[in-house]
C-alpha positions as CSV (number, residue, x, y, z in Angstrom):
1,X,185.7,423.0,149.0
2,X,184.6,423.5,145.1
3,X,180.8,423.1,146.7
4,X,180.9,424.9,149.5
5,X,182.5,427.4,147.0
6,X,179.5,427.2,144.6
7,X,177.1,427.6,147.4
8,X,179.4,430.9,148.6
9,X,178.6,432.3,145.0
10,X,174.6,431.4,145.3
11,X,174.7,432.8,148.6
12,X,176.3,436.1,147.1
13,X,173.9,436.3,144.5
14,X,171.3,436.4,146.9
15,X,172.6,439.1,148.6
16,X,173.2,441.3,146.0
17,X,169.8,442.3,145.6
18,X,168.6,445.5,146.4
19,X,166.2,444.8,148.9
20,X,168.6,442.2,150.8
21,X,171.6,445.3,150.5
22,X,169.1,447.6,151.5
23,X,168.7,445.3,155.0
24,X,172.0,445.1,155.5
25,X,172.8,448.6,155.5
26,X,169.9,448.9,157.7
27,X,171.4,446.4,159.9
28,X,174.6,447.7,160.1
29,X,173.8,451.7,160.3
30,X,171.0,450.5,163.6
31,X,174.1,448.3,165.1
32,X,176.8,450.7,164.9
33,X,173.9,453.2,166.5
34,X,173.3,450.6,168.9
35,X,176.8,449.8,169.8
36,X,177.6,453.4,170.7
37,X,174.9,454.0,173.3
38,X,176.2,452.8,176.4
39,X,174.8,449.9,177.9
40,X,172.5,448.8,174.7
41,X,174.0,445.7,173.3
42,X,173.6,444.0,170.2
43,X,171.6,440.8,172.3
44,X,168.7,443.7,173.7
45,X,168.4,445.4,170.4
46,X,167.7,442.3,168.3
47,X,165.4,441.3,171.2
48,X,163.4,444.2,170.6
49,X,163.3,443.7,167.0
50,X,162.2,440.0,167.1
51,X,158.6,441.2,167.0
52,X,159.0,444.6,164.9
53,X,160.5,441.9,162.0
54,X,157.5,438.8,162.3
55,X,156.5,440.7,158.5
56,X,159.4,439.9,157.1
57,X,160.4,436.6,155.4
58,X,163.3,434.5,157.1
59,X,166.1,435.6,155.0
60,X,165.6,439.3,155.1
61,X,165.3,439.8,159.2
62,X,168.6,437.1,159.6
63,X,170.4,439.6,157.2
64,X,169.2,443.3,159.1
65,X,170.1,441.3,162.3
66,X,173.7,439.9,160.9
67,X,174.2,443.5,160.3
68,X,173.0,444.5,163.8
69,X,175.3,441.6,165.4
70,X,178.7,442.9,163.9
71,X,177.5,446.5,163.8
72,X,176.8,446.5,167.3
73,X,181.2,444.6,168.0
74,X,181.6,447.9,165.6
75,X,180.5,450.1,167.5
76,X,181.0,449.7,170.6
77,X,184.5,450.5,170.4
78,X,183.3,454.6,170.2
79,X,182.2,454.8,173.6
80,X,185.3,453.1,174.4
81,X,187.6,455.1,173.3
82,X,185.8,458.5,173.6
83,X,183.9,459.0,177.2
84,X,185.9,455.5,178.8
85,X,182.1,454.0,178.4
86,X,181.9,450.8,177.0
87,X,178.9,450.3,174.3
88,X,178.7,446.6,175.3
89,X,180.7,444.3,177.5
90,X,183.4,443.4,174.5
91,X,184.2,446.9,174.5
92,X,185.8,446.6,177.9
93,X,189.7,445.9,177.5
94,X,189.6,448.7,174.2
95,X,188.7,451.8,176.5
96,X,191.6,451.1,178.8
97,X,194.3,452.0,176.0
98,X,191.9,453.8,173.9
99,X,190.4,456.4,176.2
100,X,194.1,457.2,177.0
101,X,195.1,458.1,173.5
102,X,191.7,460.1,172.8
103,X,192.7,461.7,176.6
104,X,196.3,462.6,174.8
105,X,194.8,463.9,171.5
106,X,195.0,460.6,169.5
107,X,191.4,459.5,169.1
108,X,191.3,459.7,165.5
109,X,194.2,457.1,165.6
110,X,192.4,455.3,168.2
111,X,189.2,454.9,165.8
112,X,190.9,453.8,162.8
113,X,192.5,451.2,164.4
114,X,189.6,449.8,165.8
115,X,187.4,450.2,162.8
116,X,190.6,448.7,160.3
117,X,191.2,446.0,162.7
118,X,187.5,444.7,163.1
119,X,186.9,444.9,159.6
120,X,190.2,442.8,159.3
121,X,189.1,440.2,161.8
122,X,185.4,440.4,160.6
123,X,186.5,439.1,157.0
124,X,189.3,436.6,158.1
125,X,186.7,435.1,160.5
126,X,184.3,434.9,157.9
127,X,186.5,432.7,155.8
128,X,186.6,431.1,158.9
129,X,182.8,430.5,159.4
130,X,182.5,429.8,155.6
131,X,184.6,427.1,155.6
132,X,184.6,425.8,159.0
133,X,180.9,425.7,159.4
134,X,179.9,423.3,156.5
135,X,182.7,420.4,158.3
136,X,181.2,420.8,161.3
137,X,177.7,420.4,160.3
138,X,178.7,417.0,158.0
139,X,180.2,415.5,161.6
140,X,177.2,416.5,163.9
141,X,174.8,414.7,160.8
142,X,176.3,411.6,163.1
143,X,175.2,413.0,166.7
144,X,172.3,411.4,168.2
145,X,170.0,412.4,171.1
146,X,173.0,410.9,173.8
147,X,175.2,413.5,172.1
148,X,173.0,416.6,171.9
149,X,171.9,416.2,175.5
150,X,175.9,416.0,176.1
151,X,176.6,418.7,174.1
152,X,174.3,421.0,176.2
153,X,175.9,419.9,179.4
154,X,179.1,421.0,177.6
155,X,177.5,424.5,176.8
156,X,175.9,424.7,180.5
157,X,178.7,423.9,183.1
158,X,181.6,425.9,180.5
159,X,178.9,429.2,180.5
160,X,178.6,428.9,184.3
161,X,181.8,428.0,185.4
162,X,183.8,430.7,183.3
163,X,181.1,433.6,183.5
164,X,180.2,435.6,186.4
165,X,182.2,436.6,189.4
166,X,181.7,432.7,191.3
167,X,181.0,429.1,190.2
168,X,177.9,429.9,192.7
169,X,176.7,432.6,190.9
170,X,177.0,431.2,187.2
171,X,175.1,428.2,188.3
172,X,172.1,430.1,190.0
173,X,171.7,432.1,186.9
174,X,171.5,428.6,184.9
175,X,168.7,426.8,187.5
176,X,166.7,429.7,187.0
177,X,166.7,429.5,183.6
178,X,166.3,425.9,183.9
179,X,163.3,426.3,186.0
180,X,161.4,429.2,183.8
181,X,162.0,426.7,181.2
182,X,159.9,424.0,182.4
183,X,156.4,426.2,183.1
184,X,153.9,424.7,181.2
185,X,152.6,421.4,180.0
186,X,154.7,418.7,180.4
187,X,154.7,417.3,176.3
188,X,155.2,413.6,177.4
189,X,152.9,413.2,180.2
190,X,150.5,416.2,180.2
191,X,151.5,417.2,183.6
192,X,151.3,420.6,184.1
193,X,154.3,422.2,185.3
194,X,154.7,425.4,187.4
195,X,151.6,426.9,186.2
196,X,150.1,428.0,189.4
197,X,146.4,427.3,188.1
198,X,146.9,430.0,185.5
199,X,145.5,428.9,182.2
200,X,147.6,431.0,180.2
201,X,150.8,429.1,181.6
202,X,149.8,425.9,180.4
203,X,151.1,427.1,177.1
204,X,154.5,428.0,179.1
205,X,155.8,431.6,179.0
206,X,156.8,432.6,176.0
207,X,160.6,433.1,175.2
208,X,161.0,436.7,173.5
209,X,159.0,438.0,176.6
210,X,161.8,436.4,178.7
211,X,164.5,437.4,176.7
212,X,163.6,440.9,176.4
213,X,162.7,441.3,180.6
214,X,166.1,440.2,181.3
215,X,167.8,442.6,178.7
216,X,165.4,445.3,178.0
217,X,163.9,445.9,180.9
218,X,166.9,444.5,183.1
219,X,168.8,447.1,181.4
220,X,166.7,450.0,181.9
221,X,166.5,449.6,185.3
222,X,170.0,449.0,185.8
223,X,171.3,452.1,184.2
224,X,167.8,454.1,186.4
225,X,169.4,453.0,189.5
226,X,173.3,454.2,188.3
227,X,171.8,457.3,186.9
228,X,174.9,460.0,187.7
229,X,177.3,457.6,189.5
230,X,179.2,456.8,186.7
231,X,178.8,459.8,183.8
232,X,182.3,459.4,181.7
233,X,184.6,462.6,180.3
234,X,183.7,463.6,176.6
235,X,186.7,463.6,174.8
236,X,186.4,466.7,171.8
237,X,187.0,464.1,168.8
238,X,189.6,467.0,166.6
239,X,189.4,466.5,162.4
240,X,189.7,463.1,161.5
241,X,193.2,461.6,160.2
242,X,194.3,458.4,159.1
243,X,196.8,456.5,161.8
244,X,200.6,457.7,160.7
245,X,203.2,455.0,159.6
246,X,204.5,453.9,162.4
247,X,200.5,453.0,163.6
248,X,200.1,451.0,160.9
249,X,203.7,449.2,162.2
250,X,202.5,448.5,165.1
251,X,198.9,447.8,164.6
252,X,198.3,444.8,161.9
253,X,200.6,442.5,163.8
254,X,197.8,442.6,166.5
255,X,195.2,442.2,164.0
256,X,196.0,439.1,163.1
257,X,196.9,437.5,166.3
258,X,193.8,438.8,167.3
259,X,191.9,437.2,164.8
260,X,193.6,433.9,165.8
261,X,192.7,434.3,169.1
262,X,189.0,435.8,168.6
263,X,187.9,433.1,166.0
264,X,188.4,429.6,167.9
265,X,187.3,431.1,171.2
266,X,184.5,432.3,169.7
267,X,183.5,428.7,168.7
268,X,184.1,427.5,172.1
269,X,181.2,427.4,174.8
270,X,182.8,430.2,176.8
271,X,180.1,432.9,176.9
272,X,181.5,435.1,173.6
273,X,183.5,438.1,173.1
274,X,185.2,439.1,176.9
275,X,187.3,436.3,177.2
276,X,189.3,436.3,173.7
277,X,189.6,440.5,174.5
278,X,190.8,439.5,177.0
279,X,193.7,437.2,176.2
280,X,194.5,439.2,173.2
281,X,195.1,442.3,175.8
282,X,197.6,439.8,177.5
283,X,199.0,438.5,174.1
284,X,200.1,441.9,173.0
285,X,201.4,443.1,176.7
286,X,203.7,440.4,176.7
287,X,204.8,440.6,173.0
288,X,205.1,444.2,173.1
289,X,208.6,445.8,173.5
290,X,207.0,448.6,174.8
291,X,204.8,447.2,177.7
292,X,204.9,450.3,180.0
293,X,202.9,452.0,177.2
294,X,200.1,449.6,178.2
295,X,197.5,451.5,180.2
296,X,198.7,454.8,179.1
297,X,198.0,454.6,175.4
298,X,199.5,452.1,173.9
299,X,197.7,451.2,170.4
300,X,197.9,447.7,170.1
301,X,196.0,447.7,173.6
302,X,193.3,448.8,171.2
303,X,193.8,447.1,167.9
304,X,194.3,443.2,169.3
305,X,191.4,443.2,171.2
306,X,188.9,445.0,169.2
307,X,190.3,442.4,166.2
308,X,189.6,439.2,168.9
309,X,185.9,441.1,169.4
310,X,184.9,440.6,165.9
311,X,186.7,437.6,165.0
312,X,184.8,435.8,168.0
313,X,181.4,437.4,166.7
314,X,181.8,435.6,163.5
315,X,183.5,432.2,165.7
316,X,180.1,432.2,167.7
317,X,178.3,431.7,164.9
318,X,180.0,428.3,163.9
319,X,177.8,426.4,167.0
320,X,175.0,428.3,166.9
321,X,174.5,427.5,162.8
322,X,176.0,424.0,163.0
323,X,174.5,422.3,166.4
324,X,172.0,425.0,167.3
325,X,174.1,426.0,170.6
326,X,174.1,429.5,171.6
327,X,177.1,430.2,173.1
328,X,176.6,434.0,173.6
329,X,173.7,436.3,174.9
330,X,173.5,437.4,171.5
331,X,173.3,433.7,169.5
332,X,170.6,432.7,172.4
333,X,168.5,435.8,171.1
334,X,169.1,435.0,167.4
335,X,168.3,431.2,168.5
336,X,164.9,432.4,169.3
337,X,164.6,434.2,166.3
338,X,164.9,430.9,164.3
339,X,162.4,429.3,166.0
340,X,159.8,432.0,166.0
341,X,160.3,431.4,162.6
342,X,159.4,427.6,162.6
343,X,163.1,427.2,161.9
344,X,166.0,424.6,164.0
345,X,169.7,425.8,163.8
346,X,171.7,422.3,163.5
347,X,173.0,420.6,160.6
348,X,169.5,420.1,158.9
349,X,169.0,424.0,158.8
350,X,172.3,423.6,155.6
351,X,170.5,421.2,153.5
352,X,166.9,422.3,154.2
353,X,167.4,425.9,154.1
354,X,170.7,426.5,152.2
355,X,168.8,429.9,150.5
356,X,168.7,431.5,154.2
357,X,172.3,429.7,155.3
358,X,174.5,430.7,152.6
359,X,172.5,434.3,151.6
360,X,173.3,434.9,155.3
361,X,177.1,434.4,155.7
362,X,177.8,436.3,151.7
363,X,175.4,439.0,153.5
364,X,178.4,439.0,156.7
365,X,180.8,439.8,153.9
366,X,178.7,442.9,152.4
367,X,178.1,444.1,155.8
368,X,181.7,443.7,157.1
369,X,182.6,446.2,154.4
370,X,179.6,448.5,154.3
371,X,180.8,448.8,158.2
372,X,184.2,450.1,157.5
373,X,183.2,452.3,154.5
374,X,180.4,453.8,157.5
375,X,182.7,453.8,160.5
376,X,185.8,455.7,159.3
377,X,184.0,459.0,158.1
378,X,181.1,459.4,160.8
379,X,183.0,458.5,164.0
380,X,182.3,462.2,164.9
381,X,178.9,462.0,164.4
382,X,178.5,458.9,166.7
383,X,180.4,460.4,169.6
384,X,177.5,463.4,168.8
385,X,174.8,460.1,169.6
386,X,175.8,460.1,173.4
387,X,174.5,463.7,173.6
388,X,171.3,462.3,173.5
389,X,169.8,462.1,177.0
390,X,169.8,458.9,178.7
391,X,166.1,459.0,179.9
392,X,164.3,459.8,176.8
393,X,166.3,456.6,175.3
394,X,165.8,454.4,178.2
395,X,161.9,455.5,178.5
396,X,161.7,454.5,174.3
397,X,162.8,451.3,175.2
398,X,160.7,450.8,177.4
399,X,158.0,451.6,175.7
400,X,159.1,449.4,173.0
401,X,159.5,446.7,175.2
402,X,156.2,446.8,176.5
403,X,154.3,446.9,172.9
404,X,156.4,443.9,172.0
405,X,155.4,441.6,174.8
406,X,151.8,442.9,174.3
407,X,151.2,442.2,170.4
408,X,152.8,438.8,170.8
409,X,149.5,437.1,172.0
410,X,147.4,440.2,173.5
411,X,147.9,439.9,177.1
412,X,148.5,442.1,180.0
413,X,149.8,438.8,181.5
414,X,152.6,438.9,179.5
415,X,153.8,442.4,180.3
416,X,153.2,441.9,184.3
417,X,155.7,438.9,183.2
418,X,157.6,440.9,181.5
419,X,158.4,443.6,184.0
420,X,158.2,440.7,186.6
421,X,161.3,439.5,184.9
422,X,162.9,442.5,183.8
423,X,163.1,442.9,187.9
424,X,165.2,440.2,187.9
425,X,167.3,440.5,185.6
426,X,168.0,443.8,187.5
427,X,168.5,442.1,190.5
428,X,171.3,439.9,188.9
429,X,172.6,442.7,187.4
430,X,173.2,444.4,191.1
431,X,174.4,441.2,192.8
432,X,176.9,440.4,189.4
433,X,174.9,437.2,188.6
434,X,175.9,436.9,184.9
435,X,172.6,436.7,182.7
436,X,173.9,434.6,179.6
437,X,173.8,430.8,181.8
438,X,170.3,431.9,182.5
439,X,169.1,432.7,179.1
440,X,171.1,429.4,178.0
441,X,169.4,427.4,180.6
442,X,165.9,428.7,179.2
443,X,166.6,428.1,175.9
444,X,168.0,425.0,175.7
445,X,166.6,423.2,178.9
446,X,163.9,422.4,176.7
447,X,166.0,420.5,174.0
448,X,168.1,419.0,176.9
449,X,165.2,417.7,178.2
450,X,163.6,416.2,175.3
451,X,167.0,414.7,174.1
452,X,167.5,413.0,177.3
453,X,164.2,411.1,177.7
454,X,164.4,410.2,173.7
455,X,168.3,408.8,174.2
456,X,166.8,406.9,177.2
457,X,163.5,405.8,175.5
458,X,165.7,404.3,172.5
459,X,168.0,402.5,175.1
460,X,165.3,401.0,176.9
461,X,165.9,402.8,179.8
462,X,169.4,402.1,180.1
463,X,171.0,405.3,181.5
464,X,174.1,403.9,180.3
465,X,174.0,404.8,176.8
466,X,174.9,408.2,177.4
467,X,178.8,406.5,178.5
468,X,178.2,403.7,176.1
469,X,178.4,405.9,172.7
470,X,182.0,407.1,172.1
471,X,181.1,410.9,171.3
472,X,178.6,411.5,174.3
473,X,181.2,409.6,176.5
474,X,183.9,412.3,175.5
475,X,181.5,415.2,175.9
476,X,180.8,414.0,178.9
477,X,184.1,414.0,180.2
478,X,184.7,417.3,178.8
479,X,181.9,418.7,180.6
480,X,183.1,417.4,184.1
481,X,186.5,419.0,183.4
482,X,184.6,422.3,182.5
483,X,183.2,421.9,186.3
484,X,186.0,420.3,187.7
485,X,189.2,422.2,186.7
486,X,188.8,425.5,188.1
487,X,187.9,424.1,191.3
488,X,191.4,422.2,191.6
489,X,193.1,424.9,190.1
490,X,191.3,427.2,193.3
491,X,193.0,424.9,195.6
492,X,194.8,426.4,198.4
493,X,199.0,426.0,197.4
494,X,200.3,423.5,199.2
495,X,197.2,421.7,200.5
496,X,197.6,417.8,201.3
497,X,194.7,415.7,200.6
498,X,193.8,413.5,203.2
């Protein structure tokens, strides 16, 4: 602890410079923007900023897009709780309490709740990652290619199996990525791969252009086609006030349990923030004495799971930092930010690169409280951003989109591409194909890959070394149980096997 302490304090006096503050409070001001505009997430906004940032050294852009990460859990609670139009998918489970207290006159209440309570959870879960991180790193020092190529069956059959509306569904959305992940040369046998005679496959397609087609351009699309189905009530936003006593009663109790609930899911495989907003909504119904408030205002409805949001932003860190395993849409995108860098997320990235590790996390610290210090006094001025009309910020982004994918290597092939997969990624949107398994699956089907044929080529070809070795064995079994579980637990009541 007295080192990881010491490297805390180094970290800090990195980010206390003015240029590093001065990206934070970038960072934080564009995700809190970010977060408030319906349907653009923190995962499509750092994907559009992966090629605006290639100027900037390493440490800077992971600082501005730290700050758009937990701006973005920020913000997305405004939309929420003000027009019933979640900023991001986290935002869900606040605007069904929320948007009933702004609808009764409470939305001030409503805010400050949400912004106390993240900023709460953002610092505990912090401590969390500081602390947590560092262990986990020292053990996965022992993990060889047998266990990363387990470990990513781990992170692929828990993202499909829990995300998306069918086990069907999550694991189409995986293949595909899996497939778009092989185009190119094969690196072990010089086979090419999916590349349709097109020379400038050969290379493979390159991941930001992927990344952004699903999100960007997915997105745009998406919200074209819903264009006036779905336009929410603005809620007038009266002079601010702090929450009254008997808020405050009721609302740090669901902080904290929030923050226990947000933080370990976070670091599990299980696709990010919906599922700990989730349980935290159910936590507090059931401890509440007051559970017919639920769904008609209740604050707690608001102040657990907005606390489990940005607890779990800081808890799916912890993997991606650690073992290089995204276990969000976001983390995938700021996994390919590390390696258009030249960098590796895993436990190398702390003793190679502790400058950019440990600058990073003391910059979460800064931002956490630049965000509550921002968020309290302009939340009328952010519920002023949704005046601004959906086509002119839809068109921007896809202008932006479209520059990105051409300055990466100068070619109209990678814009067709882009817009080729940016069709797609609509298409899954409009059949409820979750995206994150596929963006996984592209990511690391690489790494799986490669891990698989070195683990074998070390064995000799023995395919049982993956049982053989005591930590791949037990990822393994935990992976099967991933798959496994909810398909017994979907059994018909009463069925008799045969």
């Amino acid at each position: 602890m007295p080192e990881t302490l010491r490297l805390l304090a180094e970290g800090f006096a990195g980010a206390m410079t003015w240029p590093h503050l001065a990206w934070a409070f970038a960072g934080v001001t564009l995700g809190t923007a970010v977060g408030v505009l319906p349907g653009i997430g923190p995962a499509l906004t750092v994907a559009l900023l992966l090629p605006v940032t290639f100027s900037l050294d390493p440490v800077s852009a992971f600082i501005m897009f730290g700050g758009i990460y937990y701006g973005a859990m920020y913000g997305g609670s405004t939309t929420s709780i003000l027009i019933n139009s979640p900023g991001e998918t986290a935002s869900i489970i606040t605007a069904i309490d929320g948007h009933m207290m702004a609808r009764k006159g409470r939305a001030s209440a409503a805010l400050t709740t949400a912004a106390v309570g993240s900023f709460v959870a953002g610092t505990l879960a912090t401590l969390g990652l500081t602390f947590f991180a560092p262990l986990l790193a020292s053990v996965a020092l022992s993990f060889g290619p047998a266990e990363y190529f387990s470990l990513t069956l781990v992170a692929f059959t828990t993202v499909a199996v829990l995300l998306g509306a069918s086990l069907a569904r999550g694991l189409f959305s995986l293949f595909l990525g899996l497939g778009l992940g092989l185009v190119g040369i094969d690196q072990l046998t010089g086979t090419a791969r999916f590349s349709f005679g097109i020379p400038q496959l050969l290379d493979g397609i390159d991941v930001m252009i992927l990344v952004i087609g699903l999100f960007a351009v997915g997105e745009t699309l998406h919200q074209a086609w819903r264009h006036g189905q779905d336009e929410g009530d603005m809620v007038a936003l009266r002079e601010f006030s702090w929450m009254s006593r008997d808020d405050w009663r009721r609302s740090w109790r669901p902080w904290l349990r929030g923050t226990a609930i947000g933080f370990p899911l976070g670091v599990l495989p299980c696709g990010g923030s919906v599922i700990p907003t989730v349980v935290s909504y159910m936590v507090e119904r059931r401890l509440s004495k007051r559970p017919e408030e639920f769904g008609q205002g209740a604050i707690e409805g608001v102040a657990g799971p907005e606390a489990a949001n940005n607890a779990s932003a800081a808890g799916v860190l912890v993997p991606l930092l650690t073992l290089g395993l995204p276990s969000s849409a976001t983390a995938a995108v700021l996994l390919t930010a590390f390696q258009q860098y030249g960098l590796q997320p895993g436990p190398l990235l702390f003793s190679t690169r502790p400058d950019l590790v440990w600058t990073l996390i003391a910059s979460l610290y800064i931002g956490n409280a630049m965000l509550l210090v921002l968020n309290l006094p302009l939340a009328p001025l952010w519920a002023r951003v949704m005046l601004v009309p959906r086509s002119l910020l839809f068109g921007s982004i896809l202008v932006l989109a479209s520059v990105g994918a051409y300055s990466l290597n100068r070619s109209l092939l990678d814009v067709a591409i882009l817009y080729t997969v940016g069709a797609i990624g609509w298409g899954m949107r409009r059949l409820d194909i979750p995206l994150v398994p596929a963006v996984l699956g592209l990511i690391l089907g690489p790494l799986a890959e490669q891990q698989f044929r070195r683990a074998v080529a070390i064995s000799e070809g023995d395919y049982a070394v993956f049982l053989a070795r005591p930590i791949s064995a037990a990822l393994l079994i935990a992976a099967a149980a991933v798959f496994v579980l909810p398909l017994w637990l979907r059994r018909p009541r009463g069925a008799v096997a045969p």
